[in-house]
C-alpha positions in Angstrom: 111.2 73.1 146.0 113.8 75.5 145.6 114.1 76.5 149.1 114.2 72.8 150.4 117.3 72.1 148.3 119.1 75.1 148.7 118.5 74.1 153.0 119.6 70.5 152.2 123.0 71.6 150.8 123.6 73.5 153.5 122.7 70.6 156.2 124.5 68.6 154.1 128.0 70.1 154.5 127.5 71.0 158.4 127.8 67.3 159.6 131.1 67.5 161.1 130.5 70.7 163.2 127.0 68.7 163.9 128.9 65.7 165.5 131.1 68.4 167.7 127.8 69.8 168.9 126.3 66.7 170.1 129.0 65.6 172.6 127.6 68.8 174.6 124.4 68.0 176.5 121.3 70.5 175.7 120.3 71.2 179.1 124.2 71.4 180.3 126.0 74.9 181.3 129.1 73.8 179.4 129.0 74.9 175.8 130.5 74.2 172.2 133.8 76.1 172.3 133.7 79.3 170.3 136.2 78.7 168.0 134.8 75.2 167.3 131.5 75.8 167.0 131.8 78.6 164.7 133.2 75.8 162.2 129.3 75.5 161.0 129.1 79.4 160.8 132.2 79.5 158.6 130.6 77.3 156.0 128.6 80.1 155.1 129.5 83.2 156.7 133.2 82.0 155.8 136.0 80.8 157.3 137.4 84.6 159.1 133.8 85.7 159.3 134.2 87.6 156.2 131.1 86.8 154.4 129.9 84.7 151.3 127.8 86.9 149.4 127.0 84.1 146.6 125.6 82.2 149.9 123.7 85.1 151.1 126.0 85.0 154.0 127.1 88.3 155.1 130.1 89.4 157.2 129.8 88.9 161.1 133.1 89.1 162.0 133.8 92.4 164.6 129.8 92.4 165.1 129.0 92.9 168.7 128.8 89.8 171.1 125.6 90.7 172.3 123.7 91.3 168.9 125.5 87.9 167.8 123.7 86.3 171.0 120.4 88.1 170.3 120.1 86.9 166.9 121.0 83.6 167.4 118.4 83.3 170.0 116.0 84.7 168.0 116.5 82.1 165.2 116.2 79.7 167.3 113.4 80.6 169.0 111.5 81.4 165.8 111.3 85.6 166.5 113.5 85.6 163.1 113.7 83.5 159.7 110.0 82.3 159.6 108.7 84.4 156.9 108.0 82.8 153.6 110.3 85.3 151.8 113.5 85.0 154.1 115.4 82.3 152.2 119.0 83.4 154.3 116.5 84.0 157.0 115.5 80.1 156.7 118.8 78.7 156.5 119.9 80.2 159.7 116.6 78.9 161.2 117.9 75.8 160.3 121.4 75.9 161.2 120.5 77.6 164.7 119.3 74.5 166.5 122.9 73.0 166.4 123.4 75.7 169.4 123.5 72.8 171.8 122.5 75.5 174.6 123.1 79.5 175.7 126.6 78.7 177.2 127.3 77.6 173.4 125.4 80.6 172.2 127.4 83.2 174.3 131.2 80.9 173.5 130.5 81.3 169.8 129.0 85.1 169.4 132.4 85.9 172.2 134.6 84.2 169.1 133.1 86.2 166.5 133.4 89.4 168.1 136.9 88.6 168.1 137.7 88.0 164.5 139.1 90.9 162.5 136.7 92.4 159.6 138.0 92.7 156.0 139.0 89.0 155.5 139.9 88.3 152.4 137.6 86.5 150.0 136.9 82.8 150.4 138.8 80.9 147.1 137.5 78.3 145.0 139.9 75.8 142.7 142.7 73.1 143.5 145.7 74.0 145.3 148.2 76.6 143.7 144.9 77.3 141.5 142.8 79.2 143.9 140.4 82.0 142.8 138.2 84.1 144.5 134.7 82.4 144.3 132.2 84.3 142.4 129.6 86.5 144.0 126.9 85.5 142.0 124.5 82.9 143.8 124.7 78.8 142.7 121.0 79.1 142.6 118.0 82.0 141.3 116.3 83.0 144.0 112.5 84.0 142.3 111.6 87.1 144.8 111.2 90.8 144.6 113.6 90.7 148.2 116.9 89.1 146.0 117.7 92.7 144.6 116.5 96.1 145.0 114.5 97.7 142.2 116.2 101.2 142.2 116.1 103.7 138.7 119.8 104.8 140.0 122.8 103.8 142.0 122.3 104.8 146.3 123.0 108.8 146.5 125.6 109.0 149.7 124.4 113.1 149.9 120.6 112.3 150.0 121.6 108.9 152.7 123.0 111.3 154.9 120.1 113.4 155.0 118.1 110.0 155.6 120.4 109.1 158.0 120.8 111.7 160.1 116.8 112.0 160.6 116.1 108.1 160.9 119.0 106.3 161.9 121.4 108.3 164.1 119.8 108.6 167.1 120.4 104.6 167.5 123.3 104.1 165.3 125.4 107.1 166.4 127.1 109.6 163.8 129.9 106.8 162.7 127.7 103.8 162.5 129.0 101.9 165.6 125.6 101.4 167.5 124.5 101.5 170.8 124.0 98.2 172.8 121.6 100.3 175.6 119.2 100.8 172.4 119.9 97.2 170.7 121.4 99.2 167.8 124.6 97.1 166.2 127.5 98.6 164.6 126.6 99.0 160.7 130.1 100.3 159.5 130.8 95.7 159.7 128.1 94.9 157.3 127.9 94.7 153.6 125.1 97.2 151.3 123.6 94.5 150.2 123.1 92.9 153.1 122.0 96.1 155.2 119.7 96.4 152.0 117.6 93.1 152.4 117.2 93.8 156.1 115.9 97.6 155.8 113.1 95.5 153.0 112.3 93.7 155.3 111.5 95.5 158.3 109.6 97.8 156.3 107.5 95.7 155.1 107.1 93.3 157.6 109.2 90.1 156.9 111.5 90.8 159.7 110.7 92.9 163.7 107.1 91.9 163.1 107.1 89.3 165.7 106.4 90.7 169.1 108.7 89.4 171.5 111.3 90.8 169.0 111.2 94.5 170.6 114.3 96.0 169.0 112.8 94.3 165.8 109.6 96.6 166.0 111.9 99.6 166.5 113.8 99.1 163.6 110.5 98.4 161.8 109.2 101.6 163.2 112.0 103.7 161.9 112.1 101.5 158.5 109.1 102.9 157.3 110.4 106.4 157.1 112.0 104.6 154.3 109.7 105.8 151.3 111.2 103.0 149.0 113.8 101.5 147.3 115.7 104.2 146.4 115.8 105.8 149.7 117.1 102.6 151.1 119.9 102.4 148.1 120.9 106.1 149.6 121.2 105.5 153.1 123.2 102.6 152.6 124.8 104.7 150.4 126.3 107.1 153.1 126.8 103.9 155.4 129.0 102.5 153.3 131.3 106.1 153.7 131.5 106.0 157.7 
């Protein structure tokens, strides 16, 4: 019940950039302009691309046009945000068929490539009263996935270590990817976020599915990742590139 409401208040406020979406036909090779279409992003992923963190949303502003694309697509085509414990997951499963086609696909992950990381945070409050809007979520989210169970904060020294053997052969030494091995840049993306998604490709919740190849690498090389902890330090040291 709590999943259906939380995904009915986020259809709920995507109407408008619904409407936009429809005058472009399905089956067409003209797409939703970038900029337009990424007005239903910006709902929850925020108005720059800078993330709402109380919506689960993270930051996708600067991230690669192609990894954009790729995810997208595999929302849509149910390769992502089908498991049972993915609440974002099932949001974006939602919101991903008002993609009217690829050529809509490709205009909106183009736009978001260009927006500038580091936005500031979205505000809350009348006008000449704005505040930054909290981080906590409007809602509880009962699973072990909302949090990480650690006994102490991420070590950045033992990440490294981590890193180094696990993740820099895709990610490169600073964190930027590698679009030949489907690896995105990481130095964009929130701890929390990169948290979740390490979670869930060890254990199976996300790169499970098998037409998701670069999934099943990152699940591969996710269970390297002994457990919480280890994840806390690797995205310890990401968080210092």
């Amino acid at each position: 019940m709590k999943r259906f409401k939380v995904l009915l208040f986020v259809v709920a406020n995507l109407c408008v950039s619904a409407s936009i979406a429809q005058m472009y036909p399905a089956d067409g090779n003209v797409g939703v302009p970038g900029e337009e279409m990424f007005q239903a992003c910006g709902f929850c992923h925020g108005n720059q691309g800078q993330g709402r963190q109380r919506l689960d949303a993270p930051p996708i502003a600067g991230l690669q046009a192609w990894y954009v694309e790729r995810q997208l697509n595999n929302f849509d085509n149910g390769v992502r945000g089908q498991h049972s414990e993915d609440l974002p997951g099932a949001q974006m499963d939602i919101i991903s068929v008002m993609l009217r086609n690829e050529a809509t696909v490709e205009n909106v992950a183009a736009y978001v490539e260009t927006l500038e990381p580091g936005g500031p945070r979205m505000t809350i409050g009348p006008p000449g009263q704005e505040r930054p809007e909290p981080l906590e979520r409007p809602f509880t989210w009962e699973s072990e996935y909302a949090s990480l169970d650690v006994p102490e904060p991420g070590n950045a020294e033992r990440g490294g270590n981590l890193y180094n053997a696990v993740c820099l052969a895709c990610h490169g030494a600073t964190g930027l990817g590698l679009e030949t091995l489907g690896a995105p840049n990481l130095t964009v993306l929130p701890g929390w976020y990169m948290e979740r998604q390490m979670e869930y490709f060890r254990d199976g919740i996300r790169g499970a599915d098998t037409r998701d190849s670069y999934g099943q690498q990152m699940a591969a090389f996710a269970q390297f990742l002994a457990d919480d902890q280890a994840i806390a330090d690797v995205v310890a040291y990401i968080e210092t590139l």
